[in-house]
N, CA, C and O atoms as a GROMACS GRO file, in nm:
protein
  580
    1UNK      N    1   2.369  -0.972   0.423
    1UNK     CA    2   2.425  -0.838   0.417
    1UNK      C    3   2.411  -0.784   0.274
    1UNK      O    4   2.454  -0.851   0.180
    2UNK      N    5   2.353  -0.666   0.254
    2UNK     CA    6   2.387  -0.596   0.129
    2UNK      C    7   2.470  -0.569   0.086
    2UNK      O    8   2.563  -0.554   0.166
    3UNK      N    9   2.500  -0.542  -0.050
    3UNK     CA   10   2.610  -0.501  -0.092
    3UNK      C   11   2.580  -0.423  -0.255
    3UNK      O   12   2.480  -0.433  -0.326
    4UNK      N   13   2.696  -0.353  -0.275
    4UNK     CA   14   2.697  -0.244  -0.406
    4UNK      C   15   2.606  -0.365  -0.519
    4UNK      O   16   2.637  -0.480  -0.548
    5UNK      N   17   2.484  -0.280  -0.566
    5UNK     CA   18   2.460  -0.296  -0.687
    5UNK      C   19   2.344  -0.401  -0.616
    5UNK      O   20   2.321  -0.499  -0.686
    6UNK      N   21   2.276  -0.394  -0.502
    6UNK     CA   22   2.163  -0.454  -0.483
    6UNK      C   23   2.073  -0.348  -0.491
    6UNK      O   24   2.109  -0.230  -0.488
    7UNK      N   25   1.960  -0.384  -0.501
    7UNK     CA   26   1.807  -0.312  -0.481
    7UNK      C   27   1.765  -0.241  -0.349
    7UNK      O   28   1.654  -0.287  -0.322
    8UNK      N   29   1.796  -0.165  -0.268
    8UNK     CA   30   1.784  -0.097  -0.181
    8UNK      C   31   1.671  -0.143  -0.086
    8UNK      O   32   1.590  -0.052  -0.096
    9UNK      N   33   1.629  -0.217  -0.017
    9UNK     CA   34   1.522  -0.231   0.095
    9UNK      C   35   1.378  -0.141   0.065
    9UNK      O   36   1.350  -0.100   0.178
   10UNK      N   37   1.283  -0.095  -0.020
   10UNK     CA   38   1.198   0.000   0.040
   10UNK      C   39   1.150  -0.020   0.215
   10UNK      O   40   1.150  -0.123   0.283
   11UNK      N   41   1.111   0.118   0.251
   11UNK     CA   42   1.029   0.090   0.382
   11UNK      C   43   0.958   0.213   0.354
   11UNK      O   44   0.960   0.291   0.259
   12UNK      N   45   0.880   0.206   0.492
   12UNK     CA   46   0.769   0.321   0.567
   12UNK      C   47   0.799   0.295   0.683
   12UNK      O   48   0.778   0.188   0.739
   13UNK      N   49   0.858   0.408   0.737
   13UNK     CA   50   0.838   0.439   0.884
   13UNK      C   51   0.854   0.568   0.878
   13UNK      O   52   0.907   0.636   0.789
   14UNK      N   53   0.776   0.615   1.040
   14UNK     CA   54   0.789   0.770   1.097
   14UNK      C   55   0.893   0.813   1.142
   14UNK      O   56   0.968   0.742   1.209
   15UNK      N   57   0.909   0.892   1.126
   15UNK     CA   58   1.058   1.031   1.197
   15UNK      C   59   0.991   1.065   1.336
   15UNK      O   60   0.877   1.039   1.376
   16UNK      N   61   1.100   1.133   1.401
   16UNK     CA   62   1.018   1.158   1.555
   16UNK      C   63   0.944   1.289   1.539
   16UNK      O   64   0.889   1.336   1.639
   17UNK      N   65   0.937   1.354   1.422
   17UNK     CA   66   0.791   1.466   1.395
   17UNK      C   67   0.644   1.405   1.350
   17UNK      O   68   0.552   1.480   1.315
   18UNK      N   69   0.633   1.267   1.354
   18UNK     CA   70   0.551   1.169   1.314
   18UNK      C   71   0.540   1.172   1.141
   18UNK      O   72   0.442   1.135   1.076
   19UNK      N   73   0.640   1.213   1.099
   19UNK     CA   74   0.610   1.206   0.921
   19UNK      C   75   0.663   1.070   0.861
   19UNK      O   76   0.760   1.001   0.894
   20UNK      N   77   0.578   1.057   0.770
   20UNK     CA   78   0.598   0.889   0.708
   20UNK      C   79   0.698   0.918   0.627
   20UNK      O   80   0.689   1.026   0.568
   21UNK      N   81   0.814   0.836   0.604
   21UNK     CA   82   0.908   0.836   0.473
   21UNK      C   83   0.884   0.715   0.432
   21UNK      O   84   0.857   0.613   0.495
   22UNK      N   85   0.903   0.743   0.272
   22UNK     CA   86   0.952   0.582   0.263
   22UNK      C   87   1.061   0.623   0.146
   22UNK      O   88   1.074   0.732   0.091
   23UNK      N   89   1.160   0.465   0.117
   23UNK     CA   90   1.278   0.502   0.036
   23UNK      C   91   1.227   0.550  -0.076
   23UNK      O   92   1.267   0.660  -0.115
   24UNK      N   93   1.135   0.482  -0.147
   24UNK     CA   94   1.100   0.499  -0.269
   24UNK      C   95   1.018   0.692  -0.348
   24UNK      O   96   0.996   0.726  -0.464
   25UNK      N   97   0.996   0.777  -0.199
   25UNK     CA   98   1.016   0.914  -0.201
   25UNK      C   99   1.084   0.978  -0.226
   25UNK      O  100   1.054   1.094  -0.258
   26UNK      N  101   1.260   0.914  -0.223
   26UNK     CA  102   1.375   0.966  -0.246
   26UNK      C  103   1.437   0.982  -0.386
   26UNK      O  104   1.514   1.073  -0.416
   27UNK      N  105   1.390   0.870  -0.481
   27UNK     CA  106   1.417   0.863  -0.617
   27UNK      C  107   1.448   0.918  -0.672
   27UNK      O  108   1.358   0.993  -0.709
   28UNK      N  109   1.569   0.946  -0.731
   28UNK     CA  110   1.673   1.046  -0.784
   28UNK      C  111   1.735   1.158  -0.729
   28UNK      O  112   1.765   1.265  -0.782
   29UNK      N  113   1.757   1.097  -0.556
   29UNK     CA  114   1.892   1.155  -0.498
   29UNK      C  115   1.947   1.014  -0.429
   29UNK      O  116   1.910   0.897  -0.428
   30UNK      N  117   2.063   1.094  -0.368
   30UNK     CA  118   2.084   0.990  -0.291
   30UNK      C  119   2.099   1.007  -0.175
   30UNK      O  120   2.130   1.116  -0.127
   31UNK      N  121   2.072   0.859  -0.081
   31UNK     CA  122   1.995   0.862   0.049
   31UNK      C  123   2.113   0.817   0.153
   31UNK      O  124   2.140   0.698   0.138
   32UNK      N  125   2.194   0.886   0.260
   32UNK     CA  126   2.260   0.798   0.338
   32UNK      C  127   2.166   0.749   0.452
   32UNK      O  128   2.078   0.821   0.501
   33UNK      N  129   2.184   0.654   0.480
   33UNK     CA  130   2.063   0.571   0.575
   33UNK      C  131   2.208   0.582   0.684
   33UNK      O  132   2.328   0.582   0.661
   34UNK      N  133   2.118   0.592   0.822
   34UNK     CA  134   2.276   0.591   0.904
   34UNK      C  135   2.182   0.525   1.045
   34UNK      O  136   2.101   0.571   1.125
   35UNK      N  137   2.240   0.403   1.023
   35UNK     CA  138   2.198   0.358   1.178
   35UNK      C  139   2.259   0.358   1.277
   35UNK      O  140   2.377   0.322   1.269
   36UNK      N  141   2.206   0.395   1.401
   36UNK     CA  142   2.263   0.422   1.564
   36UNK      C  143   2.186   0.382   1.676
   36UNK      O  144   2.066   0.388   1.704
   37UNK      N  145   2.315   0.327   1.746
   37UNK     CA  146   2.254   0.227   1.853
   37UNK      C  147   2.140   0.276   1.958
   37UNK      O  148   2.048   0.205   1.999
   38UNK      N  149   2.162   0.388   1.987
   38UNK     CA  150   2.035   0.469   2.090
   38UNK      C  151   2.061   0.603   2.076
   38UNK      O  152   2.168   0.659   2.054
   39UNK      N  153   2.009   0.624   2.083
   39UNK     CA  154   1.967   0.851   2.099
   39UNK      C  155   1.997   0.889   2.167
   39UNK      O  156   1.981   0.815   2.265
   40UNK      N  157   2.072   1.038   2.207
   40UNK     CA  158   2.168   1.104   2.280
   40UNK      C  159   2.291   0.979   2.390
   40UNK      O  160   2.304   0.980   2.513
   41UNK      N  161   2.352   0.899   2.302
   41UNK     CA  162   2.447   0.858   2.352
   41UNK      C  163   2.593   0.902   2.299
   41UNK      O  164   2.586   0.988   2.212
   42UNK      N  165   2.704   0.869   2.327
   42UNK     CA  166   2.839   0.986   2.284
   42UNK      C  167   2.847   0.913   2.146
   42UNK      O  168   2.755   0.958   2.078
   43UNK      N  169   2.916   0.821   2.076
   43UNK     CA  170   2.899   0.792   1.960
   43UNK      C  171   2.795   0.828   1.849
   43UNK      O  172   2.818   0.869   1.735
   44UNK      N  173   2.660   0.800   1.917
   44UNK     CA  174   2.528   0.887   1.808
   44UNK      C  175   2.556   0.991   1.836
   44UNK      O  176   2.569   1.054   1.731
   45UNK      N  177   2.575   1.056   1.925
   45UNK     CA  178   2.562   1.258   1.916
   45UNK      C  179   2.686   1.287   1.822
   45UNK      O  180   2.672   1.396   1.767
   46UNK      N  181   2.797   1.224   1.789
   46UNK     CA  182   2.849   1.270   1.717
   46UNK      C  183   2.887   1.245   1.567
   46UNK      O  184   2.958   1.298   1.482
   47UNK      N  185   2.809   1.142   1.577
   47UNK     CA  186   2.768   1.103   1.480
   47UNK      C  187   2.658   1.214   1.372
   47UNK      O  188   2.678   1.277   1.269
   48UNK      N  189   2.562   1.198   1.444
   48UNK     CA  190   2.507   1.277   1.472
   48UNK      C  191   2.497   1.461   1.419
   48UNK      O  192   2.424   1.537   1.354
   49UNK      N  193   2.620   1.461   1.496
   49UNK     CA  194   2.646   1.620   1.464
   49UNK      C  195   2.729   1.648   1.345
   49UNK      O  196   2.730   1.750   1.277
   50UNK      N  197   2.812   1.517   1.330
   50UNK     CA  198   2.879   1.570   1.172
   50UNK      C  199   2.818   1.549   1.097
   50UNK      O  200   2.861   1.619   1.005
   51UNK      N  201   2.710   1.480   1.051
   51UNK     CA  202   2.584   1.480   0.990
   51UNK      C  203   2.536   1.642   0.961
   51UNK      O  204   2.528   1.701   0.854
   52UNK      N  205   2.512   1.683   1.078
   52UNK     CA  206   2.436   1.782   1.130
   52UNK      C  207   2.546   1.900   1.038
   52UNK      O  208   2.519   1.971   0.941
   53UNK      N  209   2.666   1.884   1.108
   53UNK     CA  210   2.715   1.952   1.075
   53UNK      C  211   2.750   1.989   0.918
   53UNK      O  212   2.817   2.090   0.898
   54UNK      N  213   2.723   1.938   0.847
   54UNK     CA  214   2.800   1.934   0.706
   54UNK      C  215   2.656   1.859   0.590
   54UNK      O  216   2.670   1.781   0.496
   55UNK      N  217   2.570   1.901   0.626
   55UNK     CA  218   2.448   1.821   0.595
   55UNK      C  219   2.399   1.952   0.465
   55UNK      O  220   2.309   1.936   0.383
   56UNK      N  221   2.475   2.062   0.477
   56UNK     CA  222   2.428   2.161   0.359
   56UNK      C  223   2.576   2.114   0.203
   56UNK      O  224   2.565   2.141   0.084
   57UNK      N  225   2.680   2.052   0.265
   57UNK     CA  226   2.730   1.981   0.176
   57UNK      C  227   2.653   1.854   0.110
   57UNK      O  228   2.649   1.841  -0.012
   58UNK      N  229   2.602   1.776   0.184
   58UNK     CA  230   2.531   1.695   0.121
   58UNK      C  231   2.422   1.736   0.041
   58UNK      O  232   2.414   1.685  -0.070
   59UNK      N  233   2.308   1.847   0.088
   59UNK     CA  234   2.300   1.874  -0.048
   59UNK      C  235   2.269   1.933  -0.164
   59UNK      O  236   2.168   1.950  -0.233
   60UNK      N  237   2.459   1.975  -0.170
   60UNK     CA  238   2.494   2.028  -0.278
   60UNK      C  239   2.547   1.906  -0.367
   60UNK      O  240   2.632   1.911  -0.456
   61UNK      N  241   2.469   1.784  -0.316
   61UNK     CA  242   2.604   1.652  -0.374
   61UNK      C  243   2.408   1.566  -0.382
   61UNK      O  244   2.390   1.444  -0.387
   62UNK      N  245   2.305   1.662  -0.381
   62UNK     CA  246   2.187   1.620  -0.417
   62UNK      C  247   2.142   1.487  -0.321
   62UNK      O  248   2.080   1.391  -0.366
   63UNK      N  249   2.178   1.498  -0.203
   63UNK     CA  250   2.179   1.388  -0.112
   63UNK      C  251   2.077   1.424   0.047
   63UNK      O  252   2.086   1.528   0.113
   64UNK      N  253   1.988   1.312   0.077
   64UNK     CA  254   1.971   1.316   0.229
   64UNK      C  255   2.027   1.265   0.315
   64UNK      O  256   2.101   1.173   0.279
   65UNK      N  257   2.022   1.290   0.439
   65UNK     CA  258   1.992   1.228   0.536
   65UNK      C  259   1.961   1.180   0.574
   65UNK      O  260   1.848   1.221   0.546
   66UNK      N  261   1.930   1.045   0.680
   66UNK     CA  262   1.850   1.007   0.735
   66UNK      C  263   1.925   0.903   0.835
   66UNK      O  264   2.006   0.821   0.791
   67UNK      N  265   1.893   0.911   0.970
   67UNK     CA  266   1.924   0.868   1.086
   67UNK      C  267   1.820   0.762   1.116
   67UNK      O  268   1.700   0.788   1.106
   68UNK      N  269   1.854   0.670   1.144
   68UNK     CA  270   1.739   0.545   1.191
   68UNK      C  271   1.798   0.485   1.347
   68UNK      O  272   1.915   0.454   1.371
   69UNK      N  273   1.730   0.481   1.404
   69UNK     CA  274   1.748   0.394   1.537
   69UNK      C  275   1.596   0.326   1.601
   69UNK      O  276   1.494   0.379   1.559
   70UNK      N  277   1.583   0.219   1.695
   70UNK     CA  278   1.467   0.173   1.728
   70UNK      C  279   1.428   0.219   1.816
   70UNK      O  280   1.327   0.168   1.866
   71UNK      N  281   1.504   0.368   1.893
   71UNK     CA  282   1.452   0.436   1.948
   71UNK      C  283   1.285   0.508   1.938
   71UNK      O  284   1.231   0.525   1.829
   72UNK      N  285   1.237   0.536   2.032
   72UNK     CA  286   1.081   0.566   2.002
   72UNK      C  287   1.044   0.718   1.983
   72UNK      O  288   1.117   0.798   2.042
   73UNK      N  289   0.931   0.774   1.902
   73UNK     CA  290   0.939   0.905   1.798
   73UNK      C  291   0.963   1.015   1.947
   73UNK      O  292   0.983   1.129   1.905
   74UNK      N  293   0.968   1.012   2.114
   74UNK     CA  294   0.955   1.097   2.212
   74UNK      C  295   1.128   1.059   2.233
   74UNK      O  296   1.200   1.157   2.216
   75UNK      N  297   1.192   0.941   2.264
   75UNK     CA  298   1.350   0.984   2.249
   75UNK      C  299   1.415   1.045   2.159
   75UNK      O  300   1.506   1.124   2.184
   76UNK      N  301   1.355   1.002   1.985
   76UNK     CA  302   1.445   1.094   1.892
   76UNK      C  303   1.413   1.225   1.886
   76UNK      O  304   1.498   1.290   1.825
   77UNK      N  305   1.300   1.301   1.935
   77UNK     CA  306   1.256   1.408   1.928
   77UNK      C  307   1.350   1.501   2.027
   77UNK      O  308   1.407   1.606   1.999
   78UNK      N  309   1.348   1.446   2.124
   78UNK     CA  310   1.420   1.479   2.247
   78UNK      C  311   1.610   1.501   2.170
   78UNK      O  312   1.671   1.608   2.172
   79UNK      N  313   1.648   1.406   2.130
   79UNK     CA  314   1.791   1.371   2.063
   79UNK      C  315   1.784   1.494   1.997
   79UNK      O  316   1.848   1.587   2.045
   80UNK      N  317   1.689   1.520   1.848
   80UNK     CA  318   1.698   1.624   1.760
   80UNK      C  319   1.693   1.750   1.872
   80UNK      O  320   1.802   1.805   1.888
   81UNK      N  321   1.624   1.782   1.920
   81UNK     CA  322   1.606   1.895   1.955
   81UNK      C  323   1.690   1.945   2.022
   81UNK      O  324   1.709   2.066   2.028
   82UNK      N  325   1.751   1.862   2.080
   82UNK     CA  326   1.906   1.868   2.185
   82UNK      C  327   2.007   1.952   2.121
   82UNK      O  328   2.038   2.067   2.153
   83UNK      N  329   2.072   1.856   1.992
   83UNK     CA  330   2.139   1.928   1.929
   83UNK      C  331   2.094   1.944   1.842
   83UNK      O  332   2.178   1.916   1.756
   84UNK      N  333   1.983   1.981   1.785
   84UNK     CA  334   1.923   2.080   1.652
   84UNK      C  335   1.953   2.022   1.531
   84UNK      O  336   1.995   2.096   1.443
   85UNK      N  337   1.936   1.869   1.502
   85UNK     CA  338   1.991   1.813   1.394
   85UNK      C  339   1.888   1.895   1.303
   85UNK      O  340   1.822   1.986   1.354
   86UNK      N  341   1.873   1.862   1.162
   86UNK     CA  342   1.865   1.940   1.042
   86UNK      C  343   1.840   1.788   0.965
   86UNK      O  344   1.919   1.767   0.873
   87UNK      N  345   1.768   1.712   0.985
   87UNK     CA  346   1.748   1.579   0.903
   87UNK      C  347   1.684   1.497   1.015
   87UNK      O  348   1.718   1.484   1.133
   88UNK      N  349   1.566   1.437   0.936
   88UNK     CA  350   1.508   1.341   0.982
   88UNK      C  351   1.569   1.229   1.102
   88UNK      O  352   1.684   1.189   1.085
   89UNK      N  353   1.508   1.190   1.198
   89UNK     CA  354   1.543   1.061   1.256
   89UNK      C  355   1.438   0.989   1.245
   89UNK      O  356   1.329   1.027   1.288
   90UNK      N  357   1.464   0.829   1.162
   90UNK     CA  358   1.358   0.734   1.177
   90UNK      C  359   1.348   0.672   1.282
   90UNK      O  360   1.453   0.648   1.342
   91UNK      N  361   1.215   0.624   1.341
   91UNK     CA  362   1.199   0.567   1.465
   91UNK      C  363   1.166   0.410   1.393
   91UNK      O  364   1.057   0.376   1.346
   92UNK      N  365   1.277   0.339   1.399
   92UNK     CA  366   1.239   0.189   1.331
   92UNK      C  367   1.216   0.066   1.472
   92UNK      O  368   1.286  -0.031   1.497
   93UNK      N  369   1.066   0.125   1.561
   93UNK     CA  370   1.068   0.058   1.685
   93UNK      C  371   1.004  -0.134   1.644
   93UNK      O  372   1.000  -0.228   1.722
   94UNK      N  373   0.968  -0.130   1.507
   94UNK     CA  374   0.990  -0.302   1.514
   94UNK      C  375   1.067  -0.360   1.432
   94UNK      O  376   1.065  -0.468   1.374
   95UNK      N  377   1.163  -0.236   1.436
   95UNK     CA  378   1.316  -0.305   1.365
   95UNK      C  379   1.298  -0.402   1.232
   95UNK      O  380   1.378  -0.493   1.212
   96UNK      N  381   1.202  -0.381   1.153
   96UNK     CA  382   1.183  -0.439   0.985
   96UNK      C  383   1.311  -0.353   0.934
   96UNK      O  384   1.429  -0.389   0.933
   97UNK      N  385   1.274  -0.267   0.904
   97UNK     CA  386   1.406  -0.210   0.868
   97UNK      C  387   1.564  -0.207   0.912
   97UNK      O  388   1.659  -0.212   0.832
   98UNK      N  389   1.572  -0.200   1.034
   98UNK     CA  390   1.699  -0.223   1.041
   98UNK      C  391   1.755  -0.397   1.047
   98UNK      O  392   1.861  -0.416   1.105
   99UNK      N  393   1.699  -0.489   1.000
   99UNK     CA  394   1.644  -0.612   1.018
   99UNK      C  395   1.650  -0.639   0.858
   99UNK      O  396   1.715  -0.737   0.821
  100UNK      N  397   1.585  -0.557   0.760
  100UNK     CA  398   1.655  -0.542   0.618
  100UNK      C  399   1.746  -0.498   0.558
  100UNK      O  400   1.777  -0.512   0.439
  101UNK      N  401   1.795  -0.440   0.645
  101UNK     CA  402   1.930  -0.384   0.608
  101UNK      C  403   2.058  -0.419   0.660
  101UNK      O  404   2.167  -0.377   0.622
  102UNK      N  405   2.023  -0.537   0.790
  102UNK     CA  406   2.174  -0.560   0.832
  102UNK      C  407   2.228  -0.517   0.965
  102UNK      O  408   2.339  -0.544   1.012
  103UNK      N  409   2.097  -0.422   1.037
  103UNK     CA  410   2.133  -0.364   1.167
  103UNK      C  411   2.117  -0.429   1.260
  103UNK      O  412   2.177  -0.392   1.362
  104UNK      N  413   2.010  -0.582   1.270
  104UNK     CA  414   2.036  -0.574   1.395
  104UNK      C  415   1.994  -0.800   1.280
  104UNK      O  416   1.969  -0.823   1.161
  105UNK      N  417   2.007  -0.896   1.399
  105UNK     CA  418   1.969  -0.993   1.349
  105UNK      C  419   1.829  -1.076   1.427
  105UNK      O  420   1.829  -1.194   1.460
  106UNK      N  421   1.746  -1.005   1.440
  106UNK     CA  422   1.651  -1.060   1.522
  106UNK      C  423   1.570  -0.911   1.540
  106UNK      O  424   1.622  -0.800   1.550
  107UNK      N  425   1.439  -0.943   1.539
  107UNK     CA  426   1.339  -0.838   1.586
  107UNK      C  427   1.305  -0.809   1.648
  107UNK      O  428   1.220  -0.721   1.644
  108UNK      N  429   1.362  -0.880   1.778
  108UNK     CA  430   1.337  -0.832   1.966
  108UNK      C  431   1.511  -0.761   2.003
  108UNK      O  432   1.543  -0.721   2.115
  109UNK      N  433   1.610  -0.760   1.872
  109UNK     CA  434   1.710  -0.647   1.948
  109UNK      C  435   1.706  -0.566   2.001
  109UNK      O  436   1.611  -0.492   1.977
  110UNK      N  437   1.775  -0.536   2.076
  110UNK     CA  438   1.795  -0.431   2.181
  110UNK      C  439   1.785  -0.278   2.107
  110UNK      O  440   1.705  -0.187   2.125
  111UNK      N  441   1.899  -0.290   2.016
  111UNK     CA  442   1.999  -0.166   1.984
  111UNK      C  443   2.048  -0.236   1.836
  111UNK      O  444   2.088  -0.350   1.816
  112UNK      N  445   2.028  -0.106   1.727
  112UNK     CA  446   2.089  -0.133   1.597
  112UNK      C  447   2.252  -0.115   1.590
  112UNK      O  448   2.331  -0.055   1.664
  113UNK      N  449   2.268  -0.191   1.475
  113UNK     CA  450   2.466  -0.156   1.497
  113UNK      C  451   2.469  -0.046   1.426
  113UNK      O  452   2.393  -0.009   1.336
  114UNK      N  453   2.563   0.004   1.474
  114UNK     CA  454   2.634   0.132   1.408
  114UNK      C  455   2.684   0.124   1.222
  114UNK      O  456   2.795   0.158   1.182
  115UNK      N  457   2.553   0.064   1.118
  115UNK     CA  458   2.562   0.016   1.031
  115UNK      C  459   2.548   0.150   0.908
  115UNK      O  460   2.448   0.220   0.916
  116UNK      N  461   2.652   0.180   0.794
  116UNK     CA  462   2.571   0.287   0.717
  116UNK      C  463   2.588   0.250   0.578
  116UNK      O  464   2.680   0.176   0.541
  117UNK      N  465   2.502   0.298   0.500
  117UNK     CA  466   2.457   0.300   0.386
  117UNK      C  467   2.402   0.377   0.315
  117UNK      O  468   2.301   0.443   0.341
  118UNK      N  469   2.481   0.375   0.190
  118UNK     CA  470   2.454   0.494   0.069
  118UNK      C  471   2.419   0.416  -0.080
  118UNK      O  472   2.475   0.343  -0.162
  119UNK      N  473   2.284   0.484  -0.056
  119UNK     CA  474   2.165   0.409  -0.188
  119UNK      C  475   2.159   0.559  -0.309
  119UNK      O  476   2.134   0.675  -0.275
  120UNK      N  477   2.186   0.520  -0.428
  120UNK     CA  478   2.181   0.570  -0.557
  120UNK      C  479   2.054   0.656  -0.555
  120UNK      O  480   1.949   0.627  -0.496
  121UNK      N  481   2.077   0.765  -0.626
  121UNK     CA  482   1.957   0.804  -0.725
  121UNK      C  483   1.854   0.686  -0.751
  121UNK      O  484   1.744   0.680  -0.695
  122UNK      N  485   1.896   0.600  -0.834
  122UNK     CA  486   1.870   0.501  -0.891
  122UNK      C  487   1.787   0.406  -0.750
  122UNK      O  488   1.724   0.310  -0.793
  123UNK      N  489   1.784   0.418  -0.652
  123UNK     CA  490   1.744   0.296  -0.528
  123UNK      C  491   1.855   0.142  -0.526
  123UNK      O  492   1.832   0.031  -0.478
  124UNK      N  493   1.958   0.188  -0.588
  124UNK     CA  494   2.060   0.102  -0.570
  124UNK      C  495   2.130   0.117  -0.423
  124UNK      O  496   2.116   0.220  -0.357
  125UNK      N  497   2.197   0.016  -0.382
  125UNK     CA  498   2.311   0.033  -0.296
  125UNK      C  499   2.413   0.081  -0.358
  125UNK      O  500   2.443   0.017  -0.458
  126UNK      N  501   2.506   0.210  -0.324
  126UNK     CA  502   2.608   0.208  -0.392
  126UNK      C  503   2.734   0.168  -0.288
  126UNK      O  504   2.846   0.125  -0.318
  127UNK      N  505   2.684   0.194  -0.175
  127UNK     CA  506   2.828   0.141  -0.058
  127UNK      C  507   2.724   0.112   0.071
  127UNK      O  508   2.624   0.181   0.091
  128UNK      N  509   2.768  -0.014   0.165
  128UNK     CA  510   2.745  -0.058   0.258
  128UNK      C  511   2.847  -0.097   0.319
  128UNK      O  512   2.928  -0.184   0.288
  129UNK      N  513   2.840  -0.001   0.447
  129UNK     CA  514   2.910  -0.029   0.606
  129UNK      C  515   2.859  -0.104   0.697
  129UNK      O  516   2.786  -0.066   0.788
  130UNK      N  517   2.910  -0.250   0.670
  130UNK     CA  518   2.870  -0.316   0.868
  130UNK      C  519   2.908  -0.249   0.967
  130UNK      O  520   2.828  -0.269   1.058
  131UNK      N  521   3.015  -0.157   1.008
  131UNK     CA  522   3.061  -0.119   1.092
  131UNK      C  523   3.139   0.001   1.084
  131UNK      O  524   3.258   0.003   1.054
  132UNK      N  525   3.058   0.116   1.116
  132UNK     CA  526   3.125   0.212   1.140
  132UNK      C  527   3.185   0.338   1.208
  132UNK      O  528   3.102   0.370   1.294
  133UNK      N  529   3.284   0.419   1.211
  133UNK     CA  530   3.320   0.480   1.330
  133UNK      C  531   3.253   0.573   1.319
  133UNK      O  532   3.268   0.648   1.223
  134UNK      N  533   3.157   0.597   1.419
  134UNK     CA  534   3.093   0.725   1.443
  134UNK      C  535   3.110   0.849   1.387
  134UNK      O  536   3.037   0.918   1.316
  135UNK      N  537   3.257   0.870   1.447
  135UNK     CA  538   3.313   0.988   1.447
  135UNK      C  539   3.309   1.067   1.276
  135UNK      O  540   3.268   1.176   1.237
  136UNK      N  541   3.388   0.925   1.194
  136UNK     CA  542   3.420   0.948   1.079
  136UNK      C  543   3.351   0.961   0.968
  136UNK      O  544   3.379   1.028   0.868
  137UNK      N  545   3.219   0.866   0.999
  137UNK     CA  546   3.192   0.842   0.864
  137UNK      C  547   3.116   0.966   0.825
  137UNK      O  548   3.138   0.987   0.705
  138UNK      N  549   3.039   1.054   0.874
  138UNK     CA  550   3.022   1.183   0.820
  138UNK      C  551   3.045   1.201   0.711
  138UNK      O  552   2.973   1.196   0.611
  139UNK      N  553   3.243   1.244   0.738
  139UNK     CA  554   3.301   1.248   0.641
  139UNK      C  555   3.319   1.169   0.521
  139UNK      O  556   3.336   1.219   0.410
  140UNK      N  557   3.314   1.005   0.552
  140UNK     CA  558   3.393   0.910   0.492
  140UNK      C  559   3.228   0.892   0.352
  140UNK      O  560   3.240   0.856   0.235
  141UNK      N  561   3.048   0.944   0.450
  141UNK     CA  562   2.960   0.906   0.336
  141UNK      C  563   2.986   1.027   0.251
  141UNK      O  564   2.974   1.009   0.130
  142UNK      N  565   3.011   1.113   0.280
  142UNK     CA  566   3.013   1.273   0.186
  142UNK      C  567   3.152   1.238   0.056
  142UNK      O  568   3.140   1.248  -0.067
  143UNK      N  569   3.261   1.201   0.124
  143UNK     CA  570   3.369   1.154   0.010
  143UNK      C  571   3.336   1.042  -0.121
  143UNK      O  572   3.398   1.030  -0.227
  144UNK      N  573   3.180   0.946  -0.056
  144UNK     CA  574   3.154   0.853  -0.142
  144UNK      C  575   3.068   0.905  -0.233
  144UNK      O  576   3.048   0.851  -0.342
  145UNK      N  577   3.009   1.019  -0.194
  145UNK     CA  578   2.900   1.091  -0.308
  145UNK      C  579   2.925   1.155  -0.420
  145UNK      O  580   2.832   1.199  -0.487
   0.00000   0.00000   0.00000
């Protein structure tokens, strides 16, 4: 498990618009990585939407977004477009990434945990969640920024 004051995971993977990110693009903001178990289910959608919702606060706090699930780039596309998120969803379908970070423990998982994380300007970790409430953390990554 990660924790404050480690080196952040780089990756490359696609969003469901097929665009490549990788962490190391982000460098000198900061990145909430927010993993969710599957696409348009009630916990991710609202998850999801307070993201969505409050995502022009983030950034004014010089921060992205970014949603990861091992969902594939035609479910998250489907998810975004549903409710009109405003930030990337990564499609991490051979789970390296969520697999470096703590989401899932094996590379034939099903479904990532509801795991989040907020990486520095710097590509530091500055806070890591094994477990978190959907609903809240919206709020709870925006208070840590």
């Amino acid at each position: 498990m990660l924790k404050p004051g480690d080196v952040a995971p780089d990756f490359t993977v696609k969003d469901h618009t097929g665009r490549t990110h990788t962490l190391s693009e982000y460098r000198g903001k900061s990145v909430v990585l927010w993993f969710y178990p599957k696409a348009d289910t009630p916990g991710c959608t609202a998850e999801g939407c307070g993201f969505r919702d409050q995502r022009d606060q983030y950034s004014k706090k010089n921060a992205v977004i970014l949603g990861i699930s091992f969902d594939t780039a035609e479910e998250n596309k489907a998810f975004s477009e549903k409710f009109v998120f405003n930030f990337p969803l990564l499609c991490d379908t051979d789970r390296k990434v969520g697999f470096a970070y703590g989401a899932c423990d094996e590379l034939q998982a099903a479904n990532a945990r509801r795991v989040g994380v907020i990486i520095g300007p710097d590509g530091k970790v500055k806070a890591y969640y094994p477990k978190v409430d959907a609903r809240a953390f919206p709020q709870q990554a925006l208070g840590e920024l």
